[in-house]
N, C-alpha and C positions, 0 to 999 in steps of 0.2 A: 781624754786623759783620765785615767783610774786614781783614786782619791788617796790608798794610804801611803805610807812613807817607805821606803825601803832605804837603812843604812848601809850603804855597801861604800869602801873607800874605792880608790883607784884600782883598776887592772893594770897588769903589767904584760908586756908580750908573751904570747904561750898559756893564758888562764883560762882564757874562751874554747871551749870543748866545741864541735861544728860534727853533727851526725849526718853527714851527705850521703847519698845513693842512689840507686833508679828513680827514685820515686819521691826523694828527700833534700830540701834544698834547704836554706838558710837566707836569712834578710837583715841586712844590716842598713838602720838608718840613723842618717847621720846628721846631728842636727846643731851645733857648735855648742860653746859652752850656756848660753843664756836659756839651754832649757834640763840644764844641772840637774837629775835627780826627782825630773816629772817622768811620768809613767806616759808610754804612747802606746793606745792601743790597734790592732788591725783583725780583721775577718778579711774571710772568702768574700771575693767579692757576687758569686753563685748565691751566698748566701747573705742577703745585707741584714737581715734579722735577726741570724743564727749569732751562735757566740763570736764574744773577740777574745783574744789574748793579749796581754800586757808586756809591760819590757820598761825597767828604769832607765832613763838618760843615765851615763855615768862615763866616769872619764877614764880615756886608753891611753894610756903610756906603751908607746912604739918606739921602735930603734929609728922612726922619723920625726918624733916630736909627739904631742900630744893633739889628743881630738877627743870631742864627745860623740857615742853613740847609744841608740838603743838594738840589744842583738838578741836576733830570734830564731834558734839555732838549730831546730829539726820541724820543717814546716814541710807537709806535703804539697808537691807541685801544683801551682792554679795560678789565677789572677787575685790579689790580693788589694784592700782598701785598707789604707793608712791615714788612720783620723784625724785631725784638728782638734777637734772636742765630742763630745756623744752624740752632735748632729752632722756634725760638718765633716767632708771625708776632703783630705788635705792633696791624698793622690791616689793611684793605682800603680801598683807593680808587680809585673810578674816573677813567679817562684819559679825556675826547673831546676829535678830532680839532678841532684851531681854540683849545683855549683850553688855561689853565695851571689845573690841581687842584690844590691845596693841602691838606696834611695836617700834623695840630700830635700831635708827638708824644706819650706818652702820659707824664704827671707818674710814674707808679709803674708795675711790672713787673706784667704782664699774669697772669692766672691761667694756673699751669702753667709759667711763665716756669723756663726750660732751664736 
């Protein structure tokens, strides 16, 4: 999880911009309300040293009700680690290029969880 605070309120249906194409997929994970406003972060999983990217939990207001997620919305296609904390990698999901991956957080801490 990434440390500062981002104030963002609610989205509403239609606010999330998604840059899809050949090469360009999007990840949305989704992780209920009790992690409100934490940052989760993910890298290549090619790469477990290299950088990660952040993304606030934050709440979607949908024409189906509400949910939290965090969205990461122009990601080049690969395998991807979605962390737990800065040691612990919570999952793997793959990215392709043209569509949006979805990943549901995991209810309880991972074996080994840091």
């Amino acid at each position: 999880m990434h440390g500062h605070d981002h104030r963002y309120g609610p989205t509403e249906s239609g606010t999330v911009l998604l840059d899809l194409g050949a090469d360009t997929g999007a990840l949305i994970v989704h992780t209920g309300r009790r992690l409100h406003k934490r940052e989760i972060e993910i890298s290549r999983t090619d790469q477990p040293d290299g950088p990660r990217t952040h993304s606030a939990v934050r709440e979607r207001v949908v024409r189906d009700g509400v949910f939290h997620s965090a969205v990461y919305p122009d990601l080049p296609a690969g395998l991807y680690t979605v962390w737990w904390d800065e040691r612990t990698p919570a999952g793997a999901i793959s990215v392709t290029g043209g569509a949006v991956a979805e990943f549901v957080w995991p209810s309880s801490a991972p074996p080994g969880e840091g």
